[in-house]
Steps between C-alpha positions, in 0.01 A plus 500: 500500500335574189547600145272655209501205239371516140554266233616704187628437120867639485622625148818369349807754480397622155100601593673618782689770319209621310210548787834699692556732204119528421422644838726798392286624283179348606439573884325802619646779658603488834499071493822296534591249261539158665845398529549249190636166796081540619312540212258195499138414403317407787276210488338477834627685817477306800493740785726457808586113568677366795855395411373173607272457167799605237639089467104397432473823239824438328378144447197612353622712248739231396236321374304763324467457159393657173525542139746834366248767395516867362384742757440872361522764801327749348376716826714740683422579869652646784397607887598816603576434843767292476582609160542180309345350191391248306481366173163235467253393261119604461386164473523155340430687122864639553638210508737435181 
């Protein structure tokens, strides 16, 4: 069996709150707002992994490390089709 893996940035309770009320007011017409427990930043999606892999994955990611940094998601995007969005930035110059 396999799942679709990513590893992702999850915001605290607070950030939370404000990208939930944000899309609101933000989001197209005719897109749902994503509901607030799966709002994330995705870092790098993985694809589908064999159940097998997860142990070696979670490992890895317990070792990643970096410094805290401002991110500025200045780019709104969405797909039709499934009718979901997402917020992104335009480059490294929109980085705070």
């Amino acid at each position: 069996m396999s799942r679709r893996l990513f590893f992702a940035l999850w915001p605290d309770e607070a950030l939370r709150r404000r990208l939930a009320d944000w899309q609101q007011t933000h989001l197209p017409p005719g897109v749902q707002p994503t509901h607030p427990a799966d709002l994330h930043l995705t870092l790098h999606f993985l694809g589908q992994v064999e159940e097998g892999r997860l142990g070696a994955l979670r490992e890895l990611g317990d070792r990643l490390a970096g410094e805290a940094f401002a991110l500025c998601l200045d780019h709104l995007g969405h797909w039709p089709g499934p009718r979901w969005a997402s917020r992104s930035t335009r480059g490294p110059g929109s980085r705070t």
